[in-house]
N, C-alpha and C positions, 0 to 999 in steps of 0.2 A: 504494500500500500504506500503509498505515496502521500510526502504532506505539503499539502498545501502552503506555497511561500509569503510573503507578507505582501498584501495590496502595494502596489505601487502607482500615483499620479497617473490619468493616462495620457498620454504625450499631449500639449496642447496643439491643435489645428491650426498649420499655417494660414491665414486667410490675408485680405486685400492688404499693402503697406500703407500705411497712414501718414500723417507729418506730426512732425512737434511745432513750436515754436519756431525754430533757427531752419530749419527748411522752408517753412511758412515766408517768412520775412525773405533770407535767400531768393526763393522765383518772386516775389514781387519786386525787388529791386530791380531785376532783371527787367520782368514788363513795365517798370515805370522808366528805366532808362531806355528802351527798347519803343515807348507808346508817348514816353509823357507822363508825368503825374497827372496832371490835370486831362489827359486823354486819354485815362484809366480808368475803367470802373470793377466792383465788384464781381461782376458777372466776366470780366476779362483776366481777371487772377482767378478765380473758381476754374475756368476753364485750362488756364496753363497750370494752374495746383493738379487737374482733375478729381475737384471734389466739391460739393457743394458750398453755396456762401456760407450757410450755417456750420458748415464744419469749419471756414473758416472765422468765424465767429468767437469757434471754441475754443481759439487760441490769443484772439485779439478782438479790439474792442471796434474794427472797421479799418479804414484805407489809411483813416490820418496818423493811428495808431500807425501801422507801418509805417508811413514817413516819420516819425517822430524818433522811432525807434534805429532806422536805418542813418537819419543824420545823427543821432547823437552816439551812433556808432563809431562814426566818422571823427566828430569834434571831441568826444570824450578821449579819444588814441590822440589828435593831435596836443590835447592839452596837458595832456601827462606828459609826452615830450618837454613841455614848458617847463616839470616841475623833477626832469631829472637832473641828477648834479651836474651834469655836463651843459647843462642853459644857466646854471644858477651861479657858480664858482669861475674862477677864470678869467681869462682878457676878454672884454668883449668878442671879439673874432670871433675868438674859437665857441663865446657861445651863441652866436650868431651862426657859425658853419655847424655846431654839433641839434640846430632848432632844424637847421633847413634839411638835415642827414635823415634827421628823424623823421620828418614831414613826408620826405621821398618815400621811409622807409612805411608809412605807415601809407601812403595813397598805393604802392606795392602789393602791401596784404592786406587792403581794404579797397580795390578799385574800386567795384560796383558802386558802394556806399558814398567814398568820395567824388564818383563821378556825378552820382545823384547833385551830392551838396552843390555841387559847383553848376548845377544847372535850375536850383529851389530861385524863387523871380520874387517871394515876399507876398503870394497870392492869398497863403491862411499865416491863424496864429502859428501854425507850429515853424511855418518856413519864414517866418517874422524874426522867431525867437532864432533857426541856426543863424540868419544872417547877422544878427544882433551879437552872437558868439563869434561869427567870422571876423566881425568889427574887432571883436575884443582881442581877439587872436591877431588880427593885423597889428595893433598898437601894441601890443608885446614886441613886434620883430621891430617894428618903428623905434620902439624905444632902446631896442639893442642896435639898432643899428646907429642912433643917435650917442648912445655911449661907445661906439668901434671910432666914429666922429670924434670924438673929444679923447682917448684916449689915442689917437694920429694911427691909426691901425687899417684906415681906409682913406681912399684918395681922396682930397679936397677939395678935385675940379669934378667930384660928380655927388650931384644932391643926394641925399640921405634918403627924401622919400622915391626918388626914380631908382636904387637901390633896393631898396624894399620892393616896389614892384618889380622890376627887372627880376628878381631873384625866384618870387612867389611863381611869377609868370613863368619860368620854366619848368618851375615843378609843377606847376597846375597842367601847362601844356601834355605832361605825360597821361594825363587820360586819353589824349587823343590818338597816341600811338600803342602806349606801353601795354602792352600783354602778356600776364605770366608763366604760357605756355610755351612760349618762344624761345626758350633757354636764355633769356639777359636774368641774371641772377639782385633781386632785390640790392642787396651790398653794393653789388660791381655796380648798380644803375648810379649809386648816391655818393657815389667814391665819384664816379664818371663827372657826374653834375657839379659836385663841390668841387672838383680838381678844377672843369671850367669856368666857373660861376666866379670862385674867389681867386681864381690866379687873374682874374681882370680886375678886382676891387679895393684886392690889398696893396697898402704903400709901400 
């Protein structure tokens, strides 16, 4: 006779995959850089999620929720840059080249997100408030680059704030090109950029 062994769970049934949260947000970025936010609707992330609007419901509170979420994805990586020692301690310069290294390095492993920000017009509250953060974030680099100025570490025949643009302006340009399937490696892209950027600026 034979005895019977102890019940065991019975396997659970693979059924349909679902999303979380960070999938959710991931393909809307995607169709809002792809469509427009504003020439986006619910029914057009339901359909590249494939899954109903209330399922996406279940994860978020509607469309503006993902914008909210996906720029402050963006601004929240770039502001930490601000707050590492290498922005905070040091000659100006170098925390000037260590704000812009970072910048590069986070519109690298955040394209989508960043490329969003850099396209939000100020049309709702939420794209009100990133632009109101971009301001804050510009006058941070404004103001290191005003201290690279007074401590002679930059040239004197070239304004303070066309530096500041000049600078943002190239790292912004790389949504337009930069792809991180292509093998240019995040580092090498920001080594690339600072090598060129500041071998023009420094005295």
């Amino acid at each position: 006779m034979t005895t019977s062994s102890p019940s065991s769970p019975a396997p659970r049934r693979a059924g349909r995959p679902g999303h979380d949260a960070e999938s959710v947000l991931r393909v809307a970025v995607r169709v809002f850089n792809e469509r427009g936010y504003d020439g986006t609707s619910m029914e057009d992330l339901a359909r590249a999620l494939g899954v109903t609007k209330s399922a996406i419901y279940h994860h978020v509170s509607g469309k503006e929720d993902l914008l909210r979420r996906s720029l402050d994805h963006a601004l929240d990586a770039l502001f930490a840059v601000t707050r590492e020692p290498g922005a905070a301690t040091g000659p100006a310069i170098d925390r000037l080249e260590h704000v812009v290294r970072g910048s590069v390095l986070v519109l690298a492993e955040r394209l989508p997100h960043v490329t969003l920000l850099l396209r939000v017009r100020g049309n709702t509250e939420v794209e009100r408030r990133a632009l109101e953060r971009r301001r804050e974030f510009n006058r941070f680099v404004g103001a290191l680059v005003r201290d690279c100025v007074r401590e002679g570490s930059v040239r004197p025949d070239v304004d303070p704030l066309l530096v500041s643009r000049l600078l943002f302006g190239m790292v912004n340009s790389l949504v337009e090109w930069y792809r991180p399937d292509r093998g240019l490696d995040p580092a090498d892209l920001a080594d690339s950029l600072t090598s060129v950027a500041f071998g023009g600026i420094r005295s």
